[in-house]
Every structure is written in C-alpha cells, then in structure tokens.
C-alpha positions, 0 to 999 in steps of 0.5 A, a space after each residue: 138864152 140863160 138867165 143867169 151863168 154860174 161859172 168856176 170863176 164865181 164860186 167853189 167847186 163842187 161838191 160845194 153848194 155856193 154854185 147852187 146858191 149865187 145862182 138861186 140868189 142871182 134869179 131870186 129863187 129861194 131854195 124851197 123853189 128849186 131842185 137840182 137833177 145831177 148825174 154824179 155824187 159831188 151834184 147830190 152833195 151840192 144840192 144838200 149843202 145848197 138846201 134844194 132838193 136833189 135829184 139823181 139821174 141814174 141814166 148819167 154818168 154814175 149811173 144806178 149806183 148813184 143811189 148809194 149818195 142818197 138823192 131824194 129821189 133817184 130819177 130812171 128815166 129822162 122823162 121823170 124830169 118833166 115830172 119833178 119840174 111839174 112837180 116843183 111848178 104846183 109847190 111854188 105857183 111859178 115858174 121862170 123859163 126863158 124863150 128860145 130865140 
C-alpha cells in the first residue's frame, strides 16, 4: 500500500525534519520534489528543517491561525491538494504513486 513508512522508531520527532528527510532518501525523491501538507506548527517547522516546501492546512487542527508559523502556501480547502500535487508533478516531470490493491 506505501511505499515506504517512517515511524517514531526510525527518526526524531517533530519538529525535526530527519522524518521528512529518511523517508525522501528511502524513496529517492530529493527535496526539490517534494512538498509537505501538515495541519500543525511542528508540520511546518519539519518541512523547513527537511528542505521541501510546506503547505499548511488550515482546515486541520490549527486551523487559520496556522498561518502565524509561515507555511509557504496556507491551503483553505482540501481541494488545493490536488492542485499543489499537480503543481509538484509539472516542476519534476514524475511522480510516484502506488496502486491500491
């Protein structure tokens, strides 16, 4: 179903990016190819120390006022994921998915 798990027991915590960043190397992503969509401060501070842009979901459980931890783009909708990952596909030329059965 995944590709690839990263869990407490492979890396720090967040905020610590080191998540972010075994999980990129285990899929062989670099940075510049990723994004992160989290709903909470420690998200936005993980994808900053990873490197990757953030995304903030303000539908989540910070909700609007996630956007005093400066996520490059704070997201409204659950619809605007779809876009920043069409977004993230024409930047790299590729994209990994896994099918569902």
């Amino acid at each position: 179903m995944f590709d690839v798990v990263v869990g407490w027991g492979d890396a720090e915590p967040k905020p610590s990016g080191s998540g972010i960043t075994l999980a990129l190397q285990r899929l062989q992503v670099p940075p510049s190819g990723a994004c992160f969509i989290g709903d909470s401060p420690s998200d936005i501070a993980a994808a900053r120390e990873a490197g990757i842009i953030s995304r903030g979901a303000a539908w989540g459980y910070t909700g609007p006022a996630l956007s005093n931890h400066a996520p490059d783009i704070l997201l409204s909708n659950l619809s605007q994921v779809r876009r920043t990952v069409a977004d993230l596909m024409g930047r790299t030329g590729q994209y990994r998915t896994t099918p569902s059965d």
